[in-house]
Structures are given as structure tokens and as C-alpha cells.
C-alpha positions as CSV (number, residue, x, y, z in Angstrom):
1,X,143.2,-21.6,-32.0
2,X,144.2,-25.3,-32.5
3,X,147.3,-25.4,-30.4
4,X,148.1,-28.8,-28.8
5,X,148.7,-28.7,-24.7
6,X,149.5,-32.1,-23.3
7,X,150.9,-33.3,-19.9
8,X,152.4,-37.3,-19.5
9,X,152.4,-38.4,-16.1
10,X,152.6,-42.4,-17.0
11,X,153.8,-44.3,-20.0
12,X,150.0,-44.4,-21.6
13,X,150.6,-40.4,-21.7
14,X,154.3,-40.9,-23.0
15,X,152.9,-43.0,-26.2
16,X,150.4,-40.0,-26.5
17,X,153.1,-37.7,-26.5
18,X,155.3,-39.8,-28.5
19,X,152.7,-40.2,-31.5
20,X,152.2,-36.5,-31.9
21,X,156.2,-35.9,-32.2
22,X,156.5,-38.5,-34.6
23,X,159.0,-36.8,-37.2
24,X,159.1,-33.8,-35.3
25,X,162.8,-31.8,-36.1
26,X,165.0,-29.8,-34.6
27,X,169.1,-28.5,-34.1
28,X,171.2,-29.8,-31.9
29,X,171.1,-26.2,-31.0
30,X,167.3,-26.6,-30.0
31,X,168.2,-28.9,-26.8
32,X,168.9,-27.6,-23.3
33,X,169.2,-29.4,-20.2
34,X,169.3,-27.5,-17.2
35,X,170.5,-29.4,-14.0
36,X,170.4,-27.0,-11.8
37,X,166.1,-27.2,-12.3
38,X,166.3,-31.1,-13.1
39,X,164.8,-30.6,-16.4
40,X,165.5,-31.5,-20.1
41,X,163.2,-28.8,-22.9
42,X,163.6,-29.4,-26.3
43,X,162.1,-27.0,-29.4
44,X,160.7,-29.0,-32.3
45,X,159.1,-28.2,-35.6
46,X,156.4,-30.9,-34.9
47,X,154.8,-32.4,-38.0
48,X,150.8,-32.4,-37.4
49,X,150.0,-35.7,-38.0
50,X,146.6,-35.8,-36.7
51,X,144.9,-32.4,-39.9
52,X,144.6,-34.3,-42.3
53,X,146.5,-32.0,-45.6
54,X,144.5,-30.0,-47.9
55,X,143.5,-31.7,-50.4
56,X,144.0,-29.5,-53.3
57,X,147.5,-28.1,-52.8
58,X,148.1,-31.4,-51.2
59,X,150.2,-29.1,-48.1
60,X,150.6,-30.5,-44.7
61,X,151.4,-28.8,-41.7
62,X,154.7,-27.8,-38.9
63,X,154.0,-26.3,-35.9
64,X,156.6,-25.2,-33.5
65,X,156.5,-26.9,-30.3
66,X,158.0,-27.1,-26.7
67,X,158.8,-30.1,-25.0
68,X,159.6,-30.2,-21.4
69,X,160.8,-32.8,-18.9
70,X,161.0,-32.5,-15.3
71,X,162.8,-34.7,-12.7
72,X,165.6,-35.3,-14.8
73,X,169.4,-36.4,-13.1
74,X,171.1,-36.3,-15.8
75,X,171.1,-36.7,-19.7
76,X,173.1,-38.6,-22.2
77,X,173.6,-38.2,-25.9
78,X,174.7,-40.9,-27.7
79,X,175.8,-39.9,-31.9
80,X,175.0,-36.8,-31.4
81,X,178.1,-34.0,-32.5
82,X,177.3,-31.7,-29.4
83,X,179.5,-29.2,-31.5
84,X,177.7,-29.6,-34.4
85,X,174.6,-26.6,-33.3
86,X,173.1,-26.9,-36.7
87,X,172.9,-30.5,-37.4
88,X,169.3,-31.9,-38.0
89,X,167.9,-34.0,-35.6
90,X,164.4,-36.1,-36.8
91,X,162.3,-37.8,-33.8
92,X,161.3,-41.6,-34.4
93,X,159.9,-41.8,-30.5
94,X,159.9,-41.2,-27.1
95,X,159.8,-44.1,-25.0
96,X,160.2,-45.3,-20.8
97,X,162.1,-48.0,-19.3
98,X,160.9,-48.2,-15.9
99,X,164.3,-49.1,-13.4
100,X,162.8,-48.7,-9.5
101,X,159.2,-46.8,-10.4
102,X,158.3,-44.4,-10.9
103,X,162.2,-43.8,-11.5
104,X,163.7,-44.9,-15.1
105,X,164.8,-43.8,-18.6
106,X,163.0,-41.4,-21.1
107,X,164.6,-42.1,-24.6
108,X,164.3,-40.0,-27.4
109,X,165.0,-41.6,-30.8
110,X,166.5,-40.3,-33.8
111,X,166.9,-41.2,-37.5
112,X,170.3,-42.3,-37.8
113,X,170.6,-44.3,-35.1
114,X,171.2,-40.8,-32.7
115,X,169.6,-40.8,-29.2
116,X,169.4,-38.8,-25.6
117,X,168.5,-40.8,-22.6
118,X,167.1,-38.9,-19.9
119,X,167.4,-40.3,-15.8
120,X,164.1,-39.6,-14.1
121,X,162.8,-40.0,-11.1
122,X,159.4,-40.3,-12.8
123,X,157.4,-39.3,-16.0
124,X,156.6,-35.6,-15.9
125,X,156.6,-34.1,-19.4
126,X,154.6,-31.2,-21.3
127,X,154.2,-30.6,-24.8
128,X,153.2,-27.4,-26.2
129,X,152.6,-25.5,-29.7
130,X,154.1,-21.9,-28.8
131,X,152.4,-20.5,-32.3
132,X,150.5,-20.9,-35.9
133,X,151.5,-23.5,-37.7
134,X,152.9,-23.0,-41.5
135,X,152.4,-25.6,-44.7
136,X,155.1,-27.8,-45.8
137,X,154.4,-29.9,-49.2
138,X,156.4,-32.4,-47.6
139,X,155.6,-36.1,-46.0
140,X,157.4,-37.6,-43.5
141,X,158.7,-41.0,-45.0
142,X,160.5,-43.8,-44.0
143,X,162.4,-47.0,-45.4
144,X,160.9,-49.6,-43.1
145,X,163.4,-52.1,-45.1
């Protein structure tokens, strides 16, 4: 088994997270904050960037994959239709802004312009594959102009 397990503690682990959920998807429906536990978890089809695709049928791979956040105050969403359970969400990046450290802002960015901002006390976040991955003949793209 080639399942990915990683913790961040610190923004170096962030960026480590953040380049293996490059172009990861998922529903509106896939995000739940819980406050009562102080965390954000989010279920993604991640793209695996880092298998290269085979070469003859030219397939790449998805894995699903959880992503949890701990020490989380509160979450905003900002164009995203919470009503809208089925809408597509694609991940650009997760990124920190540090306020009073280890305290700050965990963003997750989304084509389109779409974006949740968690409050943290501190980076504490897990990301896991929960099965086998499956081939996709599809390549993440993007118009960098």
C-alpha cells in the first residue's frame, strides 16, 4: 500500500500538504466544520501528483483523501453557495497567515476565486488517503494568463 499519511505542525509542513492537494476536488457537500471539537475535515479526490502516469494508456491517478484541521474558532466561506451541496470545488492551495503565533489564518483556495478561511490557534492539520486510488485520463491544467 502507497497511501499518503501526513501531519503539518508549521508552515514548512503546510506547503507539504498544500503541494500534494494541488487540484484536489470535492462538493460543497464534502466540507464539515464541527465547532463544538474546534475542527474543520474536508474529503477530497486528491490528484497524485508525485506517480508519475503510465506511460502507455497515458492514465493518471485520484485517490480519495481526508483532510483534518484542529484548533479551529471559526470558518468562513467566501463565493462559496453553501446551498449549492453539489457544486465542484477545485484546490489551488493551502496557505498561513500568521496574526499572534502560533495563532493565524489557514486559507484554502479555489478556482474561481472561492475560498474558506479557517481561525486557528496554531497549525495542526492531517492528511490522509482512506483507500485505492482509480485512473483518470485527465491532467489538471491551468490558464496561468
Amino acid at each position: 500500500m502507497d497511501q499518503l499519511k501526513l501531519a503539518a505542525l508549521d508552515q514548512e509542513d503546510l506547503q507539504v500538504l498544500s503541494a500534494h492537494l494541488q487540484d484536489a476536488v470535492l462538493t460543497v457537500a464534502d466540507i464539515r466544520y464541527l465547532p463544538k471539537e474546534n475542527k474543520a475535515v474536508f474529503v477530497v479526490n486528491r490528484f497524485v501528483w508525485d506517480k508519475q502516469a503510465d506511460k502507455r494508456s497515458k492514465k493518471h491517478e485520484r485517490r480519495r483523501s481526508a483532510l483534518a484541521f484542529a484548533q479551529v474558532n471559526a470558518m468562513k466561506a467566501q463565493n462559496i453557495r453553501q446551498d449549492a451541496k453539489g457544486a465542484v470545488l477545485e484546490l489551488l492551495a493551502v496557505t498561513f497567515k500568521p496574526e499572534k503565533e502560533p495563532s493565524g489564518q489557514i486559507e484554502l483556495a479555489f478556482s474561481g476565486g472561492a475560498s474558506l478561511i479557517l481561525d486557528v490557534e496554531c497549525i495542526e492539520a492531517q492528511l490522509s488517503d482512506l483507500g485505492a486510488a482509480w485512473s483518470t485520463p485527465n491532467l489538471p491544467r491551468h490558464d496561468l494568463d
